[in-house]
TILUMZA-920423 format. One record per residue (C-alpha): x negated, y, z; residue in three letters. Coordinates in pm, whole numbers, plus 50000, padded with zeros to 5 digits. Example, Ala and Ser with C-alpha at 12.3 -4.5 7.8 and 13.67 -1.06 7.14 Angstrom:
2
487704955050780ALA
486334989450714SER
This chain:
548
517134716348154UNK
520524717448333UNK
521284753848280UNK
517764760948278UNK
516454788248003UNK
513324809947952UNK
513314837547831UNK
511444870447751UNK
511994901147892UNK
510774937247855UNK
509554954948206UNK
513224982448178UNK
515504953948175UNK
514214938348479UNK
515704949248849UNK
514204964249109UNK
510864950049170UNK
509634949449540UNK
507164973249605UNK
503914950649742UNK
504314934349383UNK
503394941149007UNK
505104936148678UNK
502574908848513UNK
503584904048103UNK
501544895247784UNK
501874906647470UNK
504574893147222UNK
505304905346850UNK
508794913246804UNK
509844926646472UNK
506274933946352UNK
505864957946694UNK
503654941946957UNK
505204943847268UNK
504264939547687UNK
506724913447806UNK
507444886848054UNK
508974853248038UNK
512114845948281UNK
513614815448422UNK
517304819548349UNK
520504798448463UNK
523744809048581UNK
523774844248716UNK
520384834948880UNK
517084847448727UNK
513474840148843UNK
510814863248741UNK
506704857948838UNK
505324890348984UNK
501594897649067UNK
500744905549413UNK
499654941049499UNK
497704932549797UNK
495984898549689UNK
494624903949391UNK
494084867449331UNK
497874854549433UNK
501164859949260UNK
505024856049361UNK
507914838049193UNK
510714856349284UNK
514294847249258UNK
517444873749194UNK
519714849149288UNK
522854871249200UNK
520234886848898UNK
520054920349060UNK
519024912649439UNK
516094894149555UNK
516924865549759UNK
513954845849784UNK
510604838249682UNK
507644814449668UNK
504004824949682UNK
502064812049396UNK
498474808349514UNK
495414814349258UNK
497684822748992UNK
497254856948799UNK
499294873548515UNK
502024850648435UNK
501394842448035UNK
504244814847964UNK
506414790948108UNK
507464761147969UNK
509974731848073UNK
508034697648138UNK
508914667147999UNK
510884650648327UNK
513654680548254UNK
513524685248613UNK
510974712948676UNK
508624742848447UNK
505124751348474UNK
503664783648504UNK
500464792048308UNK
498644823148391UNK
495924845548182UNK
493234819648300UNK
494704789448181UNK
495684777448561UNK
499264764348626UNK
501854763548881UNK
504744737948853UNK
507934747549017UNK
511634723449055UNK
515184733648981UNK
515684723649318UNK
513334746249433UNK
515014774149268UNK
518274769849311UNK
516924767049678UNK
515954803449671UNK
519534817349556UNK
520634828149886UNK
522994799849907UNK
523154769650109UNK
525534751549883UNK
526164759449539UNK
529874774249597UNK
529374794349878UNK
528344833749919UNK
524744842449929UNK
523074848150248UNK
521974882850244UNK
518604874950345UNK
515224867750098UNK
514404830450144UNK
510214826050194UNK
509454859950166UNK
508294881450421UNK
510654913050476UNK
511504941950754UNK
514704945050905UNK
515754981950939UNK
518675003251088UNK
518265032250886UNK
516405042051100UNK
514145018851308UNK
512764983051268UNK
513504952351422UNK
510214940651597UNK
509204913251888UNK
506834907252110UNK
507034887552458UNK
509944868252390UNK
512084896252312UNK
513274915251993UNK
513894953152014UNK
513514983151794UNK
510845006151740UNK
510135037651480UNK
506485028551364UNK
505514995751465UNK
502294974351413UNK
503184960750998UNK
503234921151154UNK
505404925451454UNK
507824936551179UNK
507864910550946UNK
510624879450957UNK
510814851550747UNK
514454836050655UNK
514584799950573UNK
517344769950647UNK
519474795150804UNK
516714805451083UNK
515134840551115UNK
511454834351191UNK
509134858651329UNK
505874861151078UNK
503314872451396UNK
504304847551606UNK
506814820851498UNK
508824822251725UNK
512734821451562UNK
515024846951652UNK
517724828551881UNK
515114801851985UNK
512054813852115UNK
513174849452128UNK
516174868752254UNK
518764876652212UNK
519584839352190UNK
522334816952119UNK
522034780452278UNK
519294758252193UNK
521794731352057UNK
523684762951833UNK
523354751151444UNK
524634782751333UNK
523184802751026UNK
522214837551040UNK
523954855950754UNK
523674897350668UNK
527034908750520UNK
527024931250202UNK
528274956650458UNK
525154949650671UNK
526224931450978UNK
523924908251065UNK
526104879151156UNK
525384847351348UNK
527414810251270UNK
530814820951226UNK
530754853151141UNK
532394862751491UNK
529054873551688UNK
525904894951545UNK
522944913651586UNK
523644947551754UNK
521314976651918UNK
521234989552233UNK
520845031452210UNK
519685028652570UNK
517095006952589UNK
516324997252200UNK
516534957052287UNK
519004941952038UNK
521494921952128UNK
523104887552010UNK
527164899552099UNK
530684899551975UNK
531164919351636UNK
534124945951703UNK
535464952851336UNK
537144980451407UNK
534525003851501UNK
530955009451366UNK
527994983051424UNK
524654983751346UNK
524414984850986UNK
520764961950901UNK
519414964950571UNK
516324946350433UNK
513194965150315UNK
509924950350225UNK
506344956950304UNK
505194985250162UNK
508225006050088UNK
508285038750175UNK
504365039150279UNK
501315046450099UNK
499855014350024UNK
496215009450181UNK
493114998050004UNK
491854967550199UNK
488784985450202UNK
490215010550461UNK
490814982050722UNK
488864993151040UNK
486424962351180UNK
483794995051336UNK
484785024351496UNK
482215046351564UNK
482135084751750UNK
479405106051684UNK
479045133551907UNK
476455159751887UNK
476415180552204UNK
475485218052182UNK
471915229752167UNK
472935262352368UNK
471205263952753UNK
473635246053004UNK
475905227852717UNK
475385192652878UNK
477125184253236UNK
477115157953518UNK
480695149553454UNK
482835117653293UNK
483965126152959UNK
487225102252841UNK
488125095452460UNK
491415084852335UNK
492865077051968UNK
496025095251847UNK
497255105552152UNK
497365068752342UNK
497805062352672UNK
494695044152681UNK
491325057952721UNK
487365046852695UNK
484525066052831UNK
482065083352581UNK
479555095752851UNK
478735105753233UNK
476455132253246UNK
474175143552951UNK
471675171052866UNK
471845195452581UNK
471315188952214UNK
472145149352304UNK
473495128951982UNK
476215104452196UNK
477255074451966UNK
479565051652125UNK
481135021751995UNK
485705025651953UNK
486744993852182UNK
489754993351942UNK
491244957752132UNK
491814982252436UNK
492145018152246UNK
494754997451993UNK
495634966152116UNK
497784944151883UNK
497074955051588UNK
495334959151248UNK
494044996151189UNK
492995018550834UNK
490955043750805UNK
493905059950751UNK
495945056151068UNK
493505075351240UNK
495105109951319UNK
493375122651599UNK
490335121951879UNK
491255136052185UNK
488635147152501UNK
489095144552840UNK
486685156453133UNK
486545145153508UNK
485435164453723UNK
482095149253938UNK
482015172654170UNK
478055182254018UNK
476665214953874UNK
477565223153487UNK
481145215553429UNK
481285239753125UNK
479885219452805UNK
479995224452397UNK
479805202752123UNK
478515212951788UNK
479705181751595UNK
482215149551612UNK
482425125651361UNK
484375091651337UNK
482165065651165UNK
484245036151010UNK
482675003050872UNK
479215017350909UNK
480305032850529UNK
482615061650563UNK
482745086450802UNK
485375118750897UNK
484075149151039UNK
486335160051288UNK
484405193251418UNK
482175206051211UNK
481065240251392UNK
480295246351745UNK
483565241352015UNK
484245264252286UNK
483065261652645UNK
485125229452769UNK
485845219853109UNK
488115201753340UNK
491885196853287UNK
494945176853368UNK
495235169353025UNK
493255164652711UNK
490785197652733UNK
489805196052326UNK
491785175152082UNK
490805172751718UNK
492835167051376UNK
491785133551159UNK
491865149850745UNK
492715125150489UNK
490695143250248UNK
487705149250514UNK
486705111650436UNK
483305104250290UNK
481095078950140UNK
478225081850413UNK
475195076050160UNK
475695107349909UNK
478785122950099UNK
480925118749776UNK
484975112849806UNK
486425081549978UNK
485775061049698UNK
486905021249727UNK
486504994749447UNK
490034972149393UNK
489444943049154UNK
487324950248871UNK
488284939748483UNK
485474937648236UNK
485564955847917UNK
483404962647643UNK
481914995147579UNK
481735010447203UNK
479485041947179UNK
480015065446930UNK
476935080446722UNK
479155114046741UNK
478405121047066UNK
474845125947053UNK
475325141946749UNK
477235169346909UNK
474995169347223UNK
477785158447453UNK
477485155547850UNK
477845123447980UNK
477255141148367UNK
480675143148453UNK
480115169948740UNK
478885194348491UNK
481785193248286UNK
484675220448369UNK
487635207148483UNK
486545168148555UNK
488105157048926UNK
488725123849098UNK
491995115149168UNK
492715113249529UNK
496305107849600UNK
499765120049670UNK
500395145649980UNK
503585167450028UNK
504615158549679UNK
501935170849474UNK
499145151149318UNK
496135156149463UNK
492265153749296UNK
488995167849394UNK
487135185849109UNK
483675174049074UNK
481875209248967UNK
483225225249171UNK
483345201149493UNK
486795210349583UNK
490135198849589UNK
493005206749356UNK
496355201949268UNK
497395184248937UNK
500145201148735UNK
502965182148576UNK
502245174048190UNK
504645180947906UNK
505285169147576UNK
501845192347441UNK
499535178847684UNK
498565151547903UNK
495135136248072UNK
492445115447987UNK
491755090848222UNK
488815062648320UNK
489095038148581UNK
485585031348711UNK
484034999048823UNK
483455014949142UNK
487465018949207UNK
488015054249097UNK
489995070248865UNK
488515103448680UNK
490765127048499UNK
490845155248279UNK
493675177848167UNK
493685174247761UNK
495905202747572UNK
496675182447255UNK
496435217747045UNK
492495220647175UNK
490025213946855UNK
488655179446831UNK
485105193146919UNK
486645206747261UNK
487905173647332UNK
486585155447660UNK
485995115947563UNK
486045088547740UNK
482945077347717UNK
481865115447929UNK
484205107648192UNK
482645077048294UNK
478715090848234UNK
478085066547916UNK
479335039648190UNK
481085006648111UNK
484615012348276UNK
486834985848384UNK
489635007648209UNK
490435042947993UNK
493295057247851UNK
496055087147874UNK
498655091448125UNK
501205121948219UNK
502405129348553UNK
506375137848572UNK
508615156348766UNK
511405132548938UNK
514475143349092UNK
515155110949248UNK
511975110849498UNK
512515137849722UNK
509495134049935UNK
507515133349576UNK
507955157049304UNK
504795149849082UNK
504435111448967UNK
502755091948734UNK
504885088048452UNK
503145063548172UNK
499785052948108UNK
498815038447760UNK
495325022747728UNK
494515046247428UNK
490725043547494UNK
488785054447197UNK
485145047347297UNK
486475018047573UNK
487474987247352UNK
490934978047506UNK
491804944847664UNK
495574942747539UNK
496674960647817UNK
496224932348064UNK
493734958448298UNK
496444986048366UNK
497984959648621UNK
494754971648799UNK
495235000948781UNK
498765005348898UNK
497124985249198UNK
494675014849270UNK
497425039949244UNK
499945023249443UNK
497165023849746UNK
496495064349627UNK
500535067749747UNK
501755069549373UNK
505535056849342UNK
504705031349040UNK
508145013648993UNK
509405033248712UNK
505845038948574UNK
506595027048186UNK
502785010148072UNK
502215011347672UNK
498754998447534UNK
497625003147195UNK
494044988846976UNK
């Protein structure tokens, strides 16, 4: 195999895994202990590990440490799902990938050693991930483009963000256009150089002697001479999803509704225009001109002009703002009783949900409402924002003891029984379903933990378990889910971490200790750490354990 080895690998000796992707392993006995594992390429310093992707639930990654603690490169592995061996083919030149499903992937040594970092065997890596989508930051911005040109901006769209690195070439994912080429700051058509980021971050063009540096002024970056002797821009790479709440594709925006319910009061409708905007833009849409009392207005969000260039969640939506002008007519003053946004024709925020104040004309926005996270709702029975992720089958084994004892298998009646909502100001969010509020989670110790199910339906219901409470106070699975097949059930604890600053409560280990749920081997926590990764959970040190 030329240096080429496979071996197996437990999920704490691996590095740093990129946050848009899971650790995928199968079970392997190891001195008489079944343990969760995953098979590595090996050779040289160089190790190549196959990691599920967090966002296509159907696609994986081989990724390539070509040093064996940075990434510097990767190859998208389509159809493939849970990496379950890989073995060397008979040629000697290449290994094939088998996943859970039996499929297969075949990949070269040349193709590896292609995705080291290095253009030539002896020489320095690169600095930059080879086929993998990544952000450029400054510690403080990213590096963006649009219209030719490259600049720097705090929050922009995810794609205007994104390069690709390959043959020496930065490559712009939106557009592909390559950095130097078709966008500035450029070096001459005819240039062969390489781009090249320096372990001290400089992002260095050909020779070394001329790099990527920002303008404070203006934010354009610009291709100039590299003065050693006094501080550059200092790039760094950072990958999609790090740092952000990942987002359910479910909460990608296609309809934007408003629904606004004008007062029923005498003389709450007017003869003026009244403008919208979203978040505070620059851009505005009409909602009306002119309208009576007790009128229900439901316009259409022209999101192509409100957001231009751009893909939008649910959850980017922080405000509504209103703005009146003036047509000269009788009954300026107006109320609203209600405004709601409607997304997808599914889910739906209400903004104002008692009567405004009298509003009238202004220079600026004359009412401007707040978009709550947790104000989102299922439109049919009002219950939380609720979104299915990738559903694995299980089999579910009542227990006669149950209905013996009379048990509830009606969740919402039982005390203490939420949904797990998410992470916010680092505490761990759930809404209790008796007592239709929301509540904060407390961090477990070694005397207690929670019960868990993962529903077909995408959610994840909880309950806090004391492990001194009597067996016959004991909250099963099978009550959790209402007598339900699950697509998962187990135990987890949420720990405190002092290395996550902007979180202090976090998932720390889930074990698929189901009881009435027959377990699967483990293989359906990978969807779970899916769901919580899009709930804003920090899932990279989250140590998985499953058990019969």
């Amino acid at each position: 195999m030329y240096g080429f080895n496979v071996q197996w690998h437990a999920r704490e000796t691996l590095p740093q895994i990129p946050p848009d992707l899971l650790f995928a392993g199968a079970s392997k006995a190891v001195q008489g202990t079944v343990q969760l594992l995953t098979p590595v390429i090996c050779w040289g310093d160089s190790r190549a590990y196959v990691f599920d992707d967090r966002v296509h639930h159907q696609h994986a990654w081989l990724v390539v440490y070509g040093d064996g603690e940075h990434v510097t490169g990767g190859q998208q592995l389509v159809d493939f799902r849970h990496v379950s061996a890989i073995r060397e083919l008979p040629n000697g030149i290449a290994l094939e990938l088998h996943d859970a499903s039996g499929r297969t992937a075949e990949i070269s040594h040349l193709q590896l050693q292609g995705l080291t970092g290095r253009d030539r065997r002896d020489a320095e890596i690169e600095g930059l991930p080879t086929g993998m989508p990544f952000f450029l930051s400054d510690g403080h911005d990213m590096l963006a483009a649009e219209d030719g040109r490259a600049y720097l901006a705090a929050v922009p769209d995810s794609l205007a963000a994104q390069w690709l690195f390959s043959n020496g070439r930065l490559t712009h994912v939106a557009t592909r256009q390559v950095l130097g080429l078709g966008i500035r700051p450029l070096p001459s058509g005819r240039d062969t150089g390489r781009w090249h980021l320096s372990p001290e971050g400089r992002l260095m063009y050909g020779d070394g002697a001329r790099g990527l540096v920002a303008d404070d002024a203006t934010s354009e970056v610009l291709l100039q001479a590299l003065d050693k002797a006094r501080l550059e821009t200092r790039w760094q790479v950072m990958w999609p999803g790090q740092g952000r709440r990942r987002k359910a594709e479910g909460l990608l925006v296609d309809k934007l509704e408003v629904r606004l319910q004008v007062a029923e009061d005498y003389w709450a409708g007017t003869s003026d225009k009244i403008y919208f905007s979203i978040n505070g833009g620059a851009r505005r849409q009409l909602l009306a001109e002119g309208f009576e009392r007790g009128t229900l207005l439901r316009v259409p969000v022209d999101l192509a002009h409100l957001m231009p260039g751009r893909s939008v969640f649910a959850d980017d939506l922080d405000s509504i703002e209103l703005y009146q002008v003036s047509m000269g007519g009788t009954g300026a003053q107006w109320r609203m009783s209600s405004l709601d946004l409607r997304v997808n024709d599914q889910i739906s925020n209400r903004v104002l949900g008692s009567a405004s104040g009298w509003l009238k004309p202004a220079e600026k926005a004359n009412w401007s409402g707040r978009v709550n996270w947790l104000d989102w709702r299922h439109e049919q029975d009002q219950s939380p924002l609720d979104y299915a992720g990738l559903t694995y089958p299980v089999d579910w084994l009542p227990m006669l003891a149950d209905w013996r004892y009379w048990r509830s298998y009606d969740p919402s009646s039982i005390d203490g029984v939420c949904q797990l909502i998410g992470v916010s100001a680092g505490h761990v969010l759930a809404y209790d379903l008796k007592e239709k509020s929301v509540v904060y989670l407390k961090p477990n110790t070694k005397d207690d933990a929670y019960t868990w199910v993962y529903t077909p339906q995408g959610s994840i219901i909880v309950k806090h378990w004391d492990k001194a409470t009597s067996r016959d106070q004991y909250i099963r699975h099978s009550q959790l889910g209402a007598g339900k097949p699950v697509v998962c059930a187990g135990e987890l604890s949420i720990g405190e971490s002092s290395s996550h600053l902007a979180i202090s409560d976090l998932l720390g280990m889930i074990n698929d200790a189901s009881g009435h749920y027959k377990p699967d081997g483990g293989a359906c926590l990978g969807h779970v750490l899916e769901r919580l990764a899009q709930l804003g959970f920090d899932t990279r040190d989250t140590q998985t354990h499953s058990r019969a």
